[in-house]
N, C-alpha and C positions, 0 to 999 in steps of 0.2 A: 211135210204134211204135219198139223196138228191129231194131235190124240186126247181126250178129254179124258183123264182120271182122276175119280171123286172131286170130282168139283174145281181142280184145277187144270192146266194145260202140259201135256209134254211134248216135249219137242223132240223129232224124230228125225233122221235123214234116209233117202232113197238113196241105197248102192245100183249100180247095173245090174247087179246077177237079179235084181227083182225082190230085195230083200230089202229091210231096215235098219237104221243102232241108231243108237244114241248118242249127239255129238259127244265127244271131249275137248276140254281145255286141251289147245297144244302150249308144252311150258316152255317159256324163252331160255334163250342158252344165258341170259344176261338177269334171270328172274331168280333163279337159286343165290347166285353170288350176292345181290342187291338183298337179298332177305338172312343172307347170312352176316352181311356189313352191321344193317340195321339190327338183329340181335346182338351185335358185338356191343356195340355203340350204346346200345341200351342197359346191357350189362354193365360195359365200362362207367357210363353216368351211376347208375346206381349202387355199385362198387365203390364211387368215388364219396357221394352222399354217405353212406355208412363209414365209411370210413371217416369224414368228417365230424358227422356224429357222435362216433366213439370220443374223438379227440376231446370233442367239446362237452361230452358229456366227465372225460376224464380229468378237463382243465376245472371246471364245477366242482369235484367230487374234489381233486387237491386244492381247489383256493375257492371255499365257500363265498367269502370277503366278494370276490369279482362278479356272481349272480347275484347278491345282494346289490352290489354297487348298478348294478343293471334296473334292477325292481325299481330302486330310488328314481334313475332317470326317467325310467315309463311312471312314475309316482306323479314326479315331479312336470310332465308335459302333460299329463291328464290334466291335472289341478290348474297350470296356466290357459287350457284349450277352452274352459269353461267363459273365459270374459269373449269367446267369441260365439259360443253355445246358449249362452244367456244372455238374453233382452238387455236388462241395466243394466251388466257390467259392460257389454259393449257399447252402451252409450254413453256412458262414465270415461270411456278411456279411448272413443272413438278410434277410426279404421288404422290406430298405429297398436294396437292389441297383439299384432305378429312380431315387433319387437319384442313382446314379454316373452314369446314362444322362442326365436330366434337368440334374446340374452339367455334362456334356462341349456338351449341347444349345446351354446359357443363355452356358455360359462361353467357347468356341473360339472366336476372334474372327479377323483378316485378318492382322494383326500380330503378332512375338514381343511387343509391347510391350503392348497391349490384350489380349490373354492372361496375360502375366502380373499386369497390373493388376484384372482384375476376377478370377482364380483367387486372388491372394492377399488381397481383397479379402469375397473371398466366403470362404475360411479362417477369416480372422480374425474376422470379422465372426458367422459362425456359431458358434467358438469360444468371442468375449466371451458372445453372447448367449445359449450353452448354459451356461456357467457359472454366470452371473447367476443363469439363470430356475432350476437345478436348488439356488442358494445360497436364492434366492427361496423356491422352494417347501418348500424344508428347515423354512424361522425360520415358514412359513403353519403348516404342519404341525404344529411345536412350540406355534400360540398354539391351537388346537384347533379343532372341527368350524366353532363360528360365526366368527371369526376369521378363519379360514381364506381364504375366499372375499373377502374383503374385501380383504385384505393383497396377493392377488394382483392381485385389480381396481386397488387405488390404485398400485401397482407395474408394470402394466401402462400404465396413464395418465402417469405422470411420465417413464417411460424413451421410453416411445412418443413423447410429446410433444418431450422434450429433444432425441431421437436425428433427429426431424422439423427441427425447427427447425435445427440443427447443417448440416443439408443445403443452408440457407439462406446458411450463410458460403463466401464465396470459396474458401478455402483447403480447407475441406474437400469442396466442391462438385467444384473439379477435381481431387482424385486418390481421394478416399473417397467419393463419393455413390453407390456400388454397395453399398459395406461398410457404409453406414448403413442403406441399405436392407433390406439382407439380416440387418441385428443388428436392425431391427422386426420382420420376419415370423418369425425363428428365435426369439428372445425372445417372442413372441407365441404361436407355435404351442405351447414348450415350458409355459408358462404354463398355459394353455387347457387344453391335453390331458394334464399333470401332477396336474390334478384331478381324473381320473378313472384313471387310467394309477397301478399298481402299482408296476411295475420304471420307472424313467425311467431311471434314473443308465444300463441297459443299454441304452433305447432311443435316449439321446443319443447313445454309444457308438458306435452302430451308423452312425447317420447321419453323424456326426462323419467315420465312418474311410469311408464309402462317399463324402463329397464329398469326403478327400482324396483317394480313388482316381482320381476323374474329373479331379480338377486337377492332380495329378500326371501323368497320360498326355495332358491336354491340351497341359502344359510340355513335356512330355517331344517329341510330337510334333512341335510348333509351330516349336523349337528346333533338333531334330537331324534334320526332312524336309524339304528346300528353306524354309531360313529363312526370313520375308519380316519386316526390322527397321524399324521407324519412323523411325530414325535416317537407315537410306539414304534414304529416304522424303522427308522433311523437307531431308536434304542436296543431292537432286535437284531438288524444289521451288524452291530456292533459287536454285540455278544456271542453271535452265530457263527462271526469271523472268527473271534478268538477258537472257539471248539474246532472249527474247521482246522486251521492252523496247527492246533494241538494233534488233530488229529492225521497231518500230514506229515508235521514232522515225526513221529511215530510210526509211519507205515516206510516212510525214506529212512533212517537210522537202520529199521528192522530189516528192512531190504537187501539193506549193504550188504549186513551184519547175517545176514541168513535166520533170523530172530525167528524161527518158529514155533518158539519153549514161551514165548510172552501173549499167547491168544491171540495172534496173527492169523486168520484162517484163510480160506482160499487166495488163488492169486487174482480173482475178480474186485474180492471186495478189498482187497488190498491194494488194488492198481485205482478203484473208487476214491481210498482214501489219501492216498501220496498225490492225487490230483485236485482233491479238494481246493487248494491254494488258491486254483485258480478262479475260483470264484470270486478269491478276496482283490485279487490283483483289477478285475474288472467291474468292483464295486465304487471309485472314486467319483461317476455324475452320478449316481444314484442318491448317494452318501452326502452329495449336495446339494441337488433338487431337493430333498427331504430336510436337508436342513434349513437351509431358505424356506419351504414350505412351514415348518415347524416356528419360526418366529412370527410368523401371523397369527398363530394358535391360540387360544385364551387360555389360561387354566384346567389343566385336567388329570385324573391320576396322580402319580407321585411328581407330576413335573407342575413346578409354580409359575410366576407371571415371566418372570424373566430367567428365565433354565440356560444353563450354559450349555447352548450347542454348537459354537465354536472348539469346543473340547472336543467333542464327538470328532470332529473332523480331522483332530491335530491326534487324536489317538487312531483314524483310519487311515493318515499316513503312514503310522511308524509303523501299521499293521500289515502295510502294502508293503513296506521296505524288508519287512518280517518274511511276506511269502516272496520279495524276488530271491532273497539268501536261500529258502525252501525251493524255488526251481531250479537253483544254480545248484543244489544238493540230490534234485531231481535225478541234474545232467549227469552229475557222476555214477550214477547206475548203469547210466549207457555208454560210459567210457570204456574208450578202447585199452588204453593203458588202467590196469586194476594191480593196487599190491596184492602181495603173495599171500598166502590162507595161514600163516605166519604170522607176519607185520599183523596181519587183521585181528588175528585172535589175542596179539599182544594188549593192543588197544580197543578190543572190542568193549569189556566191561565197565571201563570208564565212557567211552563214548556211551554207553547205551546209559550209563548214570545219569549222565548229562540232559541229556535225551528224552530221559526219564522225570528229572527234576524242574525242566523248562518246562515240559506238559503240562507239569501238576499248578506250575504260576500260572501258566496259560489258564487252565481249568477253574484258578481259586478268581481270578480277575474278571474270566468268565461270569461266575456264579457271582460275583460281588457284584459285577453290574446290572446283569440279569434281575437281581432281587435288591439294587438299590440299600446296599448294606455293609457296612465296611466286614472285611476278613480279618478275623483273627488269625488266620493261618497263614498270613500271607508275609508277614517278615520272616518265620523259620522258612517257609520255601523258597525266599529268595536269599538266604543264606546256604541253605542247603544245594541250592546252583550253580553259587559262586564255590563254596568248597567242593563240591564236582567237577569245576573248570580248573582247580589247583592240581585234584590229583589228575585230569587227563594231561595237564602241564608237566607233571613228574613223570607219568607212561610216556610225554612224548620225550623225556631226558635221556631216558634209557636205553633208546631202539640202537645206538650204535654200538651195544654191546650185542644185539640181538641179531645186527648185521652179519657182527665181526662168529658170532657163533654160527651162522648160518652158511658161514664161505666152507667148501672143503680144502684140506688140507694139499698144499699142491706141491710136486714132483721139486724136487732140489735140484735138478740134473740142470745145465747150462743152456742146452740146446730146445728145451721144451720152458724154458727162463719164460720168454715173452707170450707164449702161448695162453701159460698158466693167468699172468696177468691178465690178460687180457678175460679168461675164463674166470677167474676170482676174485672182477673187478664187484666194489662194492654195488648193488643192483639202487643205484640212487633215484633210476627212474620208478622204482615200484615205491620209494618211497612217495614221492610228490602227490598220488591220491590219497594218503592218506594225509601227507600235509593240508591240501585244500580240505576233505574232511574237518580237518581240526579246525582252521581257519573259518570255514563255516560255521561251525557249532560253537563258535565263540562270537564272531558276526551275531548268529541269531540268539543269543545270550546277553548281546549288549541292545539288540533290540526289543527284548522280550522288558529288559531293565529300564527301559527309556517308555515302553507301554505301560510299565508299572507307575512309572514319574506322572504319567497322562493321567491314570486311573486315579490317582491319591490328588491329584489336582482336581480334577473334577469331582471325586465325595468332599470336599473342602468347600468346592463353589455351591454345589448341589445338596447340600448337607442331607449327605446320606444315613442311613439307622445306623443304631449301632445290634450288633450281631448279637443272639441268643446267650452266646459266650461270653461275652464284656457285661451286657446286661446281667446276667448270673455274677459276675465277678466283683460288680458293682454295687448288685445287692448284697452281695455277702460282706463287701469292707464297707456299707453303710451300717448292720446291722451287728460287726463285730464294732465297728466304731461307740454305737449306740452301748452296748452291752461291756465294755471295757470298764475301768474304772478310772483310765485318765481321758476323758471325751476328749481334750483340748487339744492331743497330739498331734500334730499337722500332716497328713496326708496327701503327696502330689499327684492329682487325676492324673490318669492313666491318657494319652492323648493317641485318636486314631489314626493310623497309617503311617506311625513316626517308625522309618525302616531302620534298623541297628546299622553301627557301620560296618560293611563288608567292604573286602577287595575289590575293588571295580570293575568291571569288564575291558573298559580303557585299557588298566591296567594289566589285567591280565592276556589282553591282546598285546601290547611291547613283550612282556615276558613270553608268549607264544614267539612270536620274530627270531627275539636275539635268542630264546633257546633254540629256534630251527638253523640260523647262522652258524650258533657254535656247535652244532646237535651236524651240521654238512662239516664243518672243518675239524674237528674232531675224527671224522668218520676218512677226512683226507690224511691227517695226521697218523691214524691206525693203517690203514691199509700201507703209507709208505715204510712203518714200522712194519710191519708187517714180512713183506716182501724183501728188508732189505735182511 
């Protein structure tokens, strides 16, 4: 039965007993579950969105540089969309205007340097291969209908194939493998679609001046809106490694060593820092993308037309070879076999000398390149390293008296003879980590010296400042010159990064050996004295 209340309808049902209700919804046994799925699902999407967001809004907040490089790209597609938005410009540059869109797409990269490398790349490259295919299809044309097809086929096959192959040499692989790329499919399309195509010569034209347009406003952009150069790029890397380094091998020394008296705080940020390395070890394409990217570069900042960044590279090896000696120094914290708290504390202080004085070269080479400036400090530090490497060579002379002191004194009786030996054998295995120790910290001593040969080679080619220090030094013997009474006396400039001779790492690495040699037989020679 209907019931009409205020104005609307209710709906009522007749029971038997002569009474009425109100229907109800009966609920499905499968309608709960299904609405409980669906708020899961909803939550989990939107759970997932925020959390995405955070990410991205946290990758912004640390690398401003990547939302900028973003703006530029939406900058840069607005500004080409217009030859299709505007009346003249799309008639200027007719229905190939999606090229200009499509080169700003393929070609806007992160860097000035990767911009200009695949825009001039993709120029040229379309250029050769619109020339070709329109010389191509001129001599097809001229041999007639059956000819025709043929001349372009085999012409498509040997360019195709040479331009492929070419991709495969070194040299052209790292600065032209976009432009070979791009001289097959332009040679290709123009080929192909010349056979059927009337006007080419105007349709090359068109495409020709519509990928200039995009690569030209991609330079143009890339260049003159928050630059971002590969060269800065590559020269941070550089210098970021060394601190990293400095600061690994420091937290692995102090590790060993129990070093908690040197500002070593928790074991987070110290497990942070002894893994640094690893950054450096899986910096080597980075470090060359950017250096290739970097020779496209024109002038900018402290770096001139022709900047040596072949350096860069020959100083991120030795940096690499730096942190594998720093993982291998890693391993030994986690070795099973560890000397005795003994041996350790014998050679703790010069190790940590050592340790100490690599850091502070690492740190001056650091800041030297950072600021493009020769170090004044950097011959005493690398003196002061090498006489560190002398005396842990004298602490490792000594340990086989520190052996023979550490045996106790054993029983004379006959019958407990062999026992004793055996109990009071010199413990030569506790010595062997701290051999590798040593052996390492002289490894990364001769590496740290052979970073330094890169760095003084490259303020030589790069002609770096000279430092606050020199500068001061050089005003003052200009102006006691001036103020003397014999001007004429001949003074030899002071020449930068000329290192004093020290002992060499080479060297002190043979002396490391044959002291360990005679440092074990020595130790065979005591014990049989000893005993007999």
């Amino acid at each position: 039965m209907e019931k009409q209340v205020l104005g609307g309808l209710e709906w009522r049902i007749n029971v038997p007993d002569g009474t009425s209700k109100e229907p109800v919804p009966e609920c499905s046994y499968y309608l709960k579950p299904r609405l409980a799925l669906k708020g899961f699902l909803v939550v989990g999407l939107m759970a997932r969105v925020l959390n995405f967001l955070e990410k991205a809004w946290a990758l912004g907040v640390s690398e401003p540089k990547k939302v900028i490089h973003g703006m530029k790209v939406g900058i840069a597609l607005s500004l080409v969309s217009l030859f299709y938005y505007m009346r003249p410009l799309y008639d200027g540059v007719g229905g190939n205007a999606m090229w200009a869109v499509m080169t700003v797409v393929v070609v806007f990269e992160y860097n000035v340097g990767a911009t200009l490398c695949k825009s001039l790349n993709r120029v040229t490259g379309t250029f050769l291969a619109g020339s070709l295919g329109i010389g191509v299809h001129w001599v097809a044309s001229q041999s007639g209908e059956k000819l025709e097809p043929i001349i372009l086929g085999i012409s498509v096959f040997i360019l195709a194939s040479a331009a492929t192959f070419s991709r495969f040499m070194p040299s052209v692989k790292a600065r032209f493998d976009y432009g070979a790329m791009i001289f097959i499919l332009t040679f290709s399309l123009v080929s192909v679609s010349g056979y059927r195509v009337d006007k080419l010569f105007g349709m090359a034209h068109q495409r020709l001046s519509t990928i200039a347009i995009g690569t030209s406003l991609c330079i143009i952009i890339s260049m003159f809106v928050s630059p971002i150069w590969a060269g800065d790029e590559l020269h941070q890397i550089i210098h970021r490694n060394m601190e990293k380094l400095a600061e690994s091998l420091e937290g692995c020394v102090g590790t060993y060593f129990k070093d908690n008296q040197s500002g070593h705080p928790s074991e987070g940020d110290s497990s942070k820092k002894t893994q640094a390395y690893k950054c450096v070890l899986n910096s080597k394409a980075t470090e060359e993308s950017m250096a290739n990217f970097a020779m496209w570069e024109p002038p900018h900042g402290p770096f001139n037309f022709r900047h040596p960044w072949k350096e860069y590279l020959k100083i991120g090896a030795v940096l690499r070879s730096c942190a594998c000696c720093i993982d291998a120094l890693s391993g030994c914290l986690d070795s099973e076999k560890q000397a005795t708290e003994h041996l350790k504390v014998h050679l703790r202080d010069a190790s940590m000398a050592v340790c100490s004085h690599s850091c502070i070269v690492l740190r001056e080479l650091s800041m030297s390149v950072k600021t493009t400036t020769n170090s004044s400090k950097l011959h005493s530090s690398v003196g002061e390293m090498n006489f560190a490497l002398q005396e842990l060579q004298n602490a490792l002379k000594s340990l086989p008296t520190q052996l023979i002191l550490q045996q106790p004194f054993p029983d004379e009786s006959s019958e407990n003879k062999s026992n004793n030996e055996k109990e009071c054998a010199p413990p030569v295995l506790g010595l062997i980590p701290l051999a590798t120790l040593v052996s390492l910290l002289t490894e990364i001593a001769a590496r740290i010296e052979e970073t330094v040969d890169g760095v003084v080679k490259l303020a030589e080619l790069a002609e770096f400042k000279a430092s606050n220090e020199e500068k001061r030094a050089q005003n003052q013997s200009t102006s006691n010159n001036q103020s003397s009474d014999h001007p004429s006396c001949d003074t030899e400039p002071r020449r930068p990064f000329q290192r004093p001779e020290f002992i060499s790492t080479s060297h002190l690495r043979d002396r490391y050996f044959s002291g360990f040699c005679k440092l074990v037989s020595v130790e065979e020679r005591e014990r049989h004295s000893f005993f007999s």
